[in-house]
N, C-alpha and C positions, 0 to 999 in steps of 0.2 A: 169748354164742354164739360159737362155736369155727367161723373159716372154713375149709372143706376148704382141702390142699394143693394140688388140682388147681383148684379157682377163683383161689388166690392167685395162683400163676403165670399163668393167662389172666391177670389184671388185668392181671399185670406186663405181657404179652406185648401187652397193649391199650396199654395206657398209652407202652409204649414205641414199638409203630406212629402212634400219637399224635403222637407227638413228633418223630419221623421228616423230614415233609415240609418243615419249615422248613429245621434245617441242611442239609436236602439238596438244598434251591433254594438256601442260599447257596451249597455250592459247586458248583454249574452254575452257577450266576452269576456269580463269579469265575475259573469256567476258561474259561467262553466270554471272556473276555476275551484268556487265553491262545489262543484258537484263531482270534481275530480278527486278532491280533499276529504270532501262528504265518504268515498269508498273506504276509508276506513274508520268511521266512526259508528257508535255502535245504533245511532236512528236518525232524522234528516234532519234536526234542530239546526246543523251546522249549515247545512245546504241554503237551509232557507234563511237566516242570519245573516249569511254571504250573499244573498239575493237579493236583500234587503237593504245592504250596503252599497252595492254595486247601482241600483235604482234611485235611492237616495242622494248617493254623491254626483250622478250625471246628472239628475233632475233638478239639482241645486246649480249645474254650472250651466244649464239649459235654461231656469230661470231669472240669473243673475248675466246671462250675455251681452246687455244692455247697458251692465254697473259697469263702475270704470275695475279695469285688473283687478287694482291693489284690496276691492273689498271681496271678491270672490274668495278668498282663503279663509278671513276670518269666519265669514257666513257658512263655509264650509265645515271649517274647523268649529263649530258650536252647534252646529247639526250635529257633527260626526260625536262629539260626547253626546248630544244626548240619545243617540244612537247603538252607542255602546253601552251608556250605561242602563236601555233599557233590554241589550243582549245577555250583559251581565246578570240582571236580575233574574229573567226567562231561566238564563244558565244555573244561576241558582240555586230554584225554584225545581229549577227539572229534576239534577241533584239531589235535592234534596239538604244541602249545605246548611248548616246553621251559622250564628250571626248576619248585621248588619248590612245591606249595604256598601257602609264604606268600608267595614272591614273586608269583605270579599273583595273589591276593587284594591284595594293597596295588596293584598297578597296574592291576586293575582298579576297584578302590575307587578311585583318583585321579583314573581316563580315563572310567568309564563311560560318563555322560550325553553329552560332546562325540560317541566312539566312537561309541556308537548314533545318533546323528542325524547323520554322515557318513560312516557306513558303505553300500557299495556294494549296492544290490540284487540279485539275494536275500543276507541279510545272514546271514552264516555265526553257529550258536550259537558263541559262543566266552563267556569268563570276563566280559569287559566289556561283552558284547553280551544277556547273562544276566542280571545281577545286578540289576539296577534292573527287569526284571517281576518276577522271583521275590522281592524284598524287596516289592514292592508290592502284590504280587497275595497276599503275606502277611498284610501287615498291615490290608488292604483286607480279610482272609476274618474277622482277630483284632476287629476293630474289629465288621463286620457281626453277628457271632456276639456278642459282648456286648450289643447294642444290640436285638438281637431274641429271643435266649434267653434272659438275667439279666433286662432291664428292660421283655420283653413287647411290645415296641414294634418289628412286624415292619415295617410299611411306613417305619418311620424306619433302618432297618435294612437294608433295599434300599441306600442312598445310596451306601455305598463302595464294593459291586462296580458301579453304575451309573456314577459318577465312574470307576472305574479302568476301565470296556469306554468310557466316553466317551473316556479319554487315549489307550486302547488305537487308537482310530478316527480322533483327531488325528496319531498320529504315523505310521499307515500313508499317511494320505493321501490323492492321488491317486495312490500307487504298486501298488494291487492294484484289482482290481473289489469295486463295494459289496457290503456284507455284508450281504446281504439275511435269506439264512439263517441265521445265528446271531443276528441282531437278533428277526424272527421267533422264537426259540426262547428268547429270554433275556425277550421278553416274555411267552411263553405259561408258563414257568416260574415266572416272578415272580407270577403270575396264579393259577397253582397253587397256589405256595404260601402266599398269603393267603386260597386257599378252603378250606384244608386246617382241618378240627378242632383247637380250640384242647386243651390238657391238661386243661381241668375236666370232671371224672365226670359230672358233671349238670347240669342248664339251668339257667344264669346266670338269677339273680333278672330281673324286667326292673325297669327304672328308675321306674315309679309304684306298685311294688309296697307294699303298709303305708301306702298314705297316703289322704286322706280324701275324698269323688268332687266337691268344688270343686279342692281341689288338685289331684289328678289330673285335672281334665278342664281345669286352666292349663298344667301341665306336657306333658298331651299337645297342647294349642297352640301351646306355644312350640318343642317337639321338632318339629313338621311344617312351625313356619313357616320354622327354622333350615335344615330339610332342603330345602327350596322355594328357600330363600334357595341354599344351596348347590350346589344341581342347578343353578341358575340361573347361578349365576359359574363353573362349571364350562362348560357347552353357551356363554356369552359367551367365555369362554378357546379352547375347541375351536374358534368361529366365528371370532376373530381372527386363531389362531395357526394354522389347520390349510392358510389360501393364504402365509404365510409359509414354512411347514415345506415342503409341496407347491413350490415355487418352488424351495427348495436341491434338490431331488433330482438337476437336471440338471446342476445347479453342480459344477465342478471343485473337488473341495476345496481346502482350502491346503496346502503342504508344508510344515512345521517345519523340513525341511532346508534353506533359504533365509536361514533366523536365523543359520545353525549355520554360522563360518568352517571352510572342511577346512581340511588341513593343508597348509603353506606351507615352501617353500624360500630356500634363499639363494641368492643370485645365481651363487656357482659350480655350484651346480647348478641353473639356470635357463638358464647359457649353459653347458655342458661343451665349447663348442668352443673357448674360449680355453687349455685345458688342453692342446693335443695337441702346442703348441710347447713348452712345458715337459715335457711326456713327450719328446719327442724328442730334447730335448739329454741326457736321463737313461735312454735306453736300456733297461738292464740294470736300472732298477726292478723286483722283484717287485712286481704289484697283485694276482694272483688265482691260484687252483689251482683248475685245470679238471678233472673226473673224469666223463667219460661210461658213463652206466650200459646206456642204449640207445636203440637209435634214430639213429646217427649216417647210416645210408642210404649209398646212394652217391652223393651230391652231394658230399663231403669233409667235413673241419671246417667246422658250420654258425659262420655269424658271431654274436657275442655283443653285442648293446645294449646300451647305457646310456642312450640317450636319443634320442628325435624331437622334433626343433627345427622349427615351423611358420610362427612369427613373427619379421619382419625389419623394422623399421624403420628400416633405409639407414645404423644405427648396428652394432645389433646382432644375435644370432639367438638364438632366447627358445625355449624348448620350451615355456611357456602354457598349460600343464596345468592340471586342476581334480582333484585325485586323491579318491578317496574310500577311508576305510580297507575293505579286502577281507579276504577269511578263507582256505583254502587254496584254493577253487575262483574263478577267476575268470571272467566274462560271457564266454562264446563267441562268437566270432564268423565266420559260414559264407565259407568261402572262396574266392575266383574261380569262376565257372562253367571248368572243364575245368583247374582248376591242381592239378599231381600235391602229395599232400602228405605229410608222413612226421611223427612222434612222436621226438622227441627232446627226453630224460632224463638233465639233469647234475647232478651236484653239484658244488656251487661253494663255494670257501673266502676267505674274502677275507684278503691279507696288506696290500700297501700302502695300498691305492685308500681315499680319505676321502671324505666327503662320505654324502646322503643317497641317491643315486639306486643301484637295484640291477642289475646286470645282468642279463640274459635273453636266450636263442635268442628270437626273433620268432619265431609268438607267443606268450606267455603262457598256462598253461590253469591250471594248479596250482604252488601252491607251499606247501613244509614244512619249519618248522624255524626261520621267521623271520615277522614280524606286517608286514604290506606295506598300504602305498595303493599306490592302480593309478588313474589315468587312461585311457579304454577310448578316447579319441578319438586318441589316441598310441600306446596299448597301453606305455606309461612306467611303470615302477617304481621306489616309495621307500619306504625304510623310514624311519618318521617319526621313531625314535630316533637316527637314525645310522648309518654303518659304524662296524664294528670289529675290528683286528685277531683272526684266528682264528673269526668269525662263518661259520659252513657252514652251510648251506641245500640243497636242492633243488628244481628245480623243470622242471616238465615243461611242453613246450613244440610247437606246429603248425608248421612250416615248409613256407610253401608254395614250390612252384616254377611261378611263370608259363607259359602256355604260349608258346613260344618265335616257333610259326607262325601268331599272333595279331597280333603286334606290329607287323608291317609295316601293315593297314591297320586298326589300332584308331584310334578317333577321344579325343577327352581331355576329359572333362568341363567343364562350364560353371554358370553359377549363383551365388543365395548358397552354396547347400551347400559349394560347393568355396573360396566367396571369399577364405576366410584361406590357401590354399596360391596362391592367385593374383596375390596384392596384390601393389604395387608401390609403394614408399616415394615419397613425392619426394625430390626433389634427385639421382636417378638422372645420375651422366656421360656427357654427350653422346657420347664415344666409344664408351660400354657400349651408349650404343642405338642406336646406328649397327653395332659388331661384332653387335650381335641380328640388328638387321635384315637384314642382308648373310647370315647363316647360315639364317634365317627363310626370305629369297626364292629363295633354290639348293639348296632344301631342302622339297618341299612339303606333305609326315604328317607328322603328329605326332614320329612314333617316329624319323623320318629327322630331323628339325630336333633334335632330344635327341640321334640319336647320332651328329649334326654339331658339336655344342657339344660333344660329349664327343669328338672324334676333334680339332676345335682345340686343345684344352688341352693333350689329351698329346701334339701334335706341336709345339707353339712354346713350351711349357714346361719348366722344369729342378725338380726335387724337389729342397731342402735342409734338414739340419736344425737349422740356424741362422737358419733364414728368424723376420724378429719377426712375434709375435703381432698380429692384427686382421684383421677384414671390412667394417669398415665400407667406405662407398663411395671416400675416398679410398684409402684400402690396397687396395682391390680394381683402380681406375683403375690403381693405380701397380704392380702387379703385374701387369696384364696389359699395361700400356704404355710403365713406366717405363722408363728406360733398359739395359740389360743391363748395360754397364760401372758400372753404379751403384747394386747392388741391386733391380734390374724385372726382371719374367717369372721370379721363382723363388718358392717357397713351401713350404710343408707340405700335406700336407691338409687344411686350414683354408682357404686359400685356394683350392686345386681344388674343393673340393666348393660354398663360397660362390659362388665365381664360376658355377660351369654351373648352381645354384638360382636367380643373379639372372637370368646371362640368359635361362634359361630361361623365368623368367616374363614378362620380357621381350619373348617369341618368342611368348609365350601359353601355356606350357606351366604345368600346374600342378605347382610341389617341395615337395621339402623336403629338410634334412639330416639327418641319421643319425650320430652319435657312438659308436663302440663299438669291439670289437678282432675280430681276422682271426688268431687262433692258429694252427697247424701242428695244431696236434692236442692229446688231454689232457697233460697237465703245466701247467708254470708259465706264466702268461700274461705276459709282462712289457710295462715301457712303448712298448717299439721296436713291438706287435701292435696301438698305437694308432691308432684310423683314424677317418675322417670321407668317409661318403660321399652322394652326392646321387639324390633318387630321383624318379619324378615318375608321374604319375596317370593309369592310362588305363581307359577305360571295356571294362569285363566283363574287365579282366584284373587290375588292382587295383596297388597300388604294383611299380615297378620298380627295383631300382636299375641306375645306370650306374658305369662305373668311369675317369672324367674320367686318370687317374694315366699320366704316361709308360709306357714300357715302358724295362725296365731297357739298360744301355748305350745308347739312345738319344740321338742328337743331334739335340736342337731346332731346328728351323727358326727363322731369324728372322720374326718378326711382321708387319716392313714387307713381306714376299713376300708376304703374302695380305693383308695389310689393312693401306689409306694412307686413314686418315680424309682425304677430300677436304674441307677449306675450303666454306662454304657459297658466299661469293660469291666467284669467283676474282677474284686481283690484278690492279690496274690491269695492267700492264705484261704480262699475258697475254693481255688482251681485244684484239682483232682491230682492228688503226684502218679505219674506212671506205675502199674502194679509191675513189679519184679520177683521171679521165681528166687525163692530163698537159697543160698548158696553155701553149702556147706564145706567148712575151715577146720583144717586140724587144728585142735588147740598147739599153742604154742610152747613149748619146754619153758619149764621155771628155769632160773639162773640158778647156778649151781651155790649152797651155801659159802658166804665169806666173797663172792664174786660179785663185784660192781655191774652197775647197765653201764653199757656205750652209751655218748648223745651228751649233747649239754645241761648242763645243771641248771636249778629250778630257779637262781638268781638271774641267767641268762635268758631264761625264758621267759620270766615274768618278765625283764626289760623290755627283750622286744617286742611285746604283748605290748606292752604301756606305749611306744613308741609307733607302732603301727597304728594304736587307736587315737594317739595325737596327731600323726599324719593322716590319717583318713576325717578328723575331723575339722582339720582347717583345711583339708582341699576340700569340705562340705561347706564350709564357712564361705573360702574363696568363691567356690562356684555360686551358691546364694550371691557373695556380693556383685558379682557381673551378672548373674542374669537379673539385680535389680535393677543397675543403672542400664541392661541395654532395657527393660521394661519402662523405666525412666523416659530414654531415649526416645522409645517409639511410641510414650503416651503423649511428651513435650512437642516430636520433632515431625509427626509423621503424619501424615491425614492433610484434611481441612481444614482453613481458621478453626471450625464452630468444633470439627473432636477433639483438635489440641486442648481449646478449653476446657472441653471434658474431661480429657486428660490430665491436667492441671488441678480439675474438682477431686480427683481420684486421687493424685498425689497429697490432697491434703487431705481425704479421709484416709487413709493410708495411713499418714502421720499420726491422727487422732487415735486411730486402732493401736499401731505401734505403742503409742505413749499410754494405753490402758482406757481410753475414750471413745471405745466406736460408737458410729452414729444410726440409729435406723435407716433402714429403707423409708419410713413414713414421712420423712421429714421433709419441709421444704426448705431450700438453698438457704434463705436468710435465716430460718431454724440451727440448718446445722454452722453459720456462722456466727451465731450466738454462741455455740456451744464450745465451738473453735475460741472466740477471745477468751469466753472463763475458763476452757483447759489451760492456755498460755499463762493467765495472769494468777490461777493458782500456782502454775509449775512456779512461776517466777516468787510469787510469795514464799512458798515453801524454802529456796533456796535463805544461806544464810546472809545477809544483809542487802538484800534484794525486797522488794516490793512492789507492790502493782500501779504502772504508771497511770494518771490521770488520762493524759494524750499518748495512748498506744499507738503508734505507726502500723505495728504489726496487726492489730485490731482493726484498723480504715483499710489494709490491705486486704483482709481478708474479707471486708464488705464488698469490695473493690471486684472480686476474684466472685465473689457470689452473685453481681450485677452482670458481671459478664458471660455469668453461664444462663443463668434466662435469658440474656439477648439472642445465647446461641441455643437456646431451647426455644423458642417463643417468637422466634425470628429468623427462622433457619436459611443461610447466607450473607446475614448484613455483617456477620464478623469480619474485621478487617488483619491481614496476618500482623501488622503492630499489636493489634488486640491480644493475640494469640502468644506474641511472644511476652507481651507485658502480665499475660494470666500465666504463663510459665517462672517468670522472673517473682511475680507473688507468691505462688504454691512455694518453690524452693525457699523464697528467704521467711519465709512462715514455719517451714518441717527445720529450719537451720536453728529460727528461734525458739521453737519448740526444743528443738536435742539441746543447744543450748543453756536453756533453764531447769533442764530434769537432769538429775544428780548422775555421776554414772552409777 
């Protein structure tokens, strides 16, 4: 019998609606994945990339059902590149990325996984921010599709899009609201489509059919007790698991970003303030080539960042950033209630300037042409590769302008929120807090104590650009107190801007520093437009800066005219003697002529004169030498690894004083151990038939002793007490070899 043509085609057209509702619950199942993922990115590139993959990879195992197994994976696997590589490009392109092709694919193939799980919210599509849905949500469609259309087995064939919308649901987080609806929709889909008609023409045999009515009436008891038995550990699982399940829903998820280290810098760009002395003896550096595109306003050449330093710990100043890689658009952020604000648009070139941090107009919004982390609690930028000569970028940027006729009665935040622009290291110098205090109490807003510390600076200080590099707290005491004839009260900006941040907080104010350049306008930015300035926090109006810097041709006032640290307890010899009513004495009767005085003679008296004043002198001697060794004791013995070796630094400046050789405050450790071997090796010379050895032991120990107090400066805890006692064991046999070689 001869089927008509128009029944054959219905068949087909049955059989192939048939067939229909599987692969097309896989890929809704696999794209809601994409759409789950999609929630935190910052526009739907990714949603539909994951679309496109998931359609793709069933469509391939949909067409190839017929091929034998083993060719479905390659045909799969050579789709799926060229699938990616033309997401890669889309991503790109979207981006904005520069280079190749293949270079985008091999560095994102290298970054991917880190990239995406410290990449900034919303997390821009880009090449490495793509690549790992789109390979997954492919082979999640490649695998499903096999496992339910070749081997029939569609509930076992659910697992890899339910795994991949699971990972999909791990790595968003708590960074978006629950997915209520796509979850809803991937399970009324999957429900679907295991209701859906299988491809057999006609009613499946049933399972007792042809057999004999004992067997079948065994076979149908054992199928209803299996099914009883089943219902039954099904409804016990539901019972167990459903106040478990019900329990997470108010649960915070976890963030996989927590596992995931961002990217990290080195310590020149963690402190960029030590650089600003070394730009200033180099002036005429090329670092950058400025080109404003728009937006420049009329407030002039806006100033250009490179970095906001928050953290001081009485050593150094840290910028403590946590950056996360970003894509061109970066997290807005609204700006002061009533602060005028303008758009400016540069393109920047970098020639000299090294290191990772990028520069930027404050603030940040967009940037193209270069792959950046951004920290938003700084608004700091780095590009995790590096600078490099000839690197152009642009990037557009909000500048606000405070409002001016706020300032005088804004009050200044308080709180944890603010506490890291507030802290105060210890070991602050007693004169630093006493100049605070003094500018604090004659000063009583906010705004007026900030631009009292700022109006000190640059009236009692001299700008040089040979001043040495540091802020810790000695360089800071010694610059604003140090001698004038002796390198004190002069600096870089490094020094002005540290200073009016300590005292300010000091005073209560909360700071911070700002490292960056003050150009004329577009052109060449060079090292001389280096600057460092200090800014501080006031409420409803937002960061301020001040400008601590002399005024040019100005001559400083000396220091001691506004500030004489008074002495806590004044000297004997100032303190008031009790007045006492004059008392009057009969004179005394002469001795009568030829008649001696009673009382010891003048040989007697002068002895014990003499003997009293050598007793009293070596019990001044004796008491000096115990309280130096208990001072000893408790610099070597007492504290933590990191002050013993402080203590240890101290006993050998000590030595160098004692022996006619003190050292500055200014100096840095390997400074004053330079100065330490050539006091040694003169003492030693000087002696008679003595000379200065080639290989000093005493000389390697005292480098030894100088390594170890930057560790405990620069690394505060990793000292180990061996440490401690080996920089004790150094100090001593250093002041032994010193006393020693000096004559007595």
């Amino acid at each position: 019998m001869v089927t008509p043509p128009r029944t054959e085609a219905a068949g087909r057209v049955a059989r192939a609606l048939r067939a229909t509702p599987v692969p097309a619950a896989l890929i809704v199942l696999v794209a809601l994945s994409g759409v789950v993922l999609g929630r935190v990115y910052a526009d739907p590139l990714l949603t539909r990339l994951m679309a496109g993959a998931a359609a793709g990879s069933v469509l391939v195992g949909v067409a190839a059902r017929r091929l034998p197994s083993w060719l479905v994976a390659p045909l799969s696997v050579a789709a799926l590149t060229g699938w990616t590589l033309l997401s890669l490009r889309l991503a790109a392109a979207h981006a904005a990325l520069p280079g190749g092709l293949g270079e985008v694919t091999a560095d994102a193939a290298r970054n991917a996984i880190p990239r995406l799980l410290t990449a900034m919210i919303p997390v821009e599509p880009a090449p490495d921010t793509v690549l790992v849905p789109v390979v997954a949500a492919w082979l999640a469609g490649l695998t499903a599709a096999e496992v339910a259309l070749r081997a029939g087995r569609v509930l076992l064939g659910y697992l890899p899009p339910a795994l991949l919308y699971a990972g999909a649901l791990y790595v968003v987080g708590p960074n978006a609201d629950p997915a209520i609806g796509p979850t809803v929709l991937f399970a009324a889909v999957a429900t679907a489509g295991l209701a859906a008609p299988g491809r057999r023409s006609g009613p499946a045999p049933g399972p007792v059919a042809g057999l004999s009515p004992a067997v079948r009436a065994a076979v149908r008891l054992r199928l209803a007790s299996a099914s009883a038995a089943g219902l039954a550990v099904v409804v016990a699982l539901a019972a167990l698991l459903a106040p478990v399940v019900a329990a997470q829903v108010d649960e915070r998820p976890v963030d996989p970003r927590r596992y995931v280290e961002p990217p990290r810098v080195e310590s020149l760009d963690e402190n960029p303030l030590i650089r600003i002395s070394g730009w200033a003896l180099n002036p005429d550096q090329r670092l950058l080539d400025v080109r404003t595109v728009a937006g420049a306003g009329d407030g002039g050449p806006p100033r250009i960042r490179l970095a906001v330093l928050s953290d001081y710990d009485g050593v150094t100043w840290r910028v403590g950033a946590t950056y996360r890689n970003a894509g061109r658009i970066l997290p807005a952020t609204e700006p002061a209630p009533g602060a005028a604000t303008d758009e400016v648009r540069q393109e920047i070139t970098v020639g000299d300037l090294t290191g990772r941090l990028l520069p930027a107009v404050p603030t940040p919004r967009e940037v193209t042409g270069a792959r950046v982390a951004y920290d938003p609690a700084t608004g700091t930028l780095i590009r995790p590769e590096g600078l490099a000569p000839g690197l152009r970028y642009e990037v557009s940027s909000v500048r606000e302008r405070p409002d001016a006729n706020l300032l005088s009665t804004a009050n200044v935040p308080a709180g944890d929120e603010v506490a890291r622009v507030l802290r105060v290291a210890d070991g602050a110098p007693e004169p630093l807090r006493r100049l605070a205090t003094q500018l604090a109490e004659s000063n009583g807003g906010p705004y007026a104590r900030a631009d009292a510390i700022a109006m000190f600076l640059a009236e009692h200080y001299r700008v040089t650009a040979d001043a040495p590099s540091g802020h810790a707290y000695p360089n800071l005491a010694f610059f604003l107190f140090g001698p004038r004839n002796g390198g004190g009260q002069r600096g870089t900006s490094e020094q002005f801007a540290a200073a009016f941040a300590v005292l300010g907080r000091l005073a209560g104010l909360p700071t911070r520093v700002v490292v960056g350049f003050e150009p004329e306008g577009d052109g060449p930015v060079r090292a001389a437009d280096a600057y460092a300035w200090p800014e501080v926090l006031f409420d409803g109006v937002g960061w301020v800066p001040f400008d601590p810097m002399p005024r040019p041709d100005s001559e400083p006032r000396p220091v001691e005219e506004d500030f004489r640290p008074q002495p806590e307890d004044p000297p004997p010899s100032e303190v008031p003697a009790p007045a006492e009513e004059p008392s009057v004495t009969p004179p005394a009767a002469a001795p009568a002529p030829g008649r001696e005085r009673d009382g010891p003679g003048t040989p007697v008296l002068v002895g014990v004169g003499v003997g009293a004043l050598v007793l009293l002198l070596g019990a001044v001697l004796a008491t000096l030498v115990v309280l130096r060794r208990r001072l000893t004791r408790s610099r070597l013995a007492v504290g933590d690894p990191g002050e013993r070796v402080a203590g240890a630094w101290r006993e050998l400046t000590d030595a160098l004083r004692l022996a006619g050789h003190p050292v500055g405050p200014d100096l840095a450790a390997a400074e004053v151990a330079e100065q330490a071997r050539r006091t040694l090796a003169e003492a030693r010379t000087a002696r008679p038939g003595e000379g200065a050895a080639s290989d000093d032991p005493d000389g390697a120990a005292v480098d030894e002793l100088a390594a170890l107090l930057n560790q405990a400066g620069f690394a505060p805890g990793s000292v180990t007490p061996e440490q401690a006692e080996r920089a004790a064991r150094l100090s001593q046999g250093f002041a032994d070899a010193l006393r020693a070689a000096r004559s007595r």
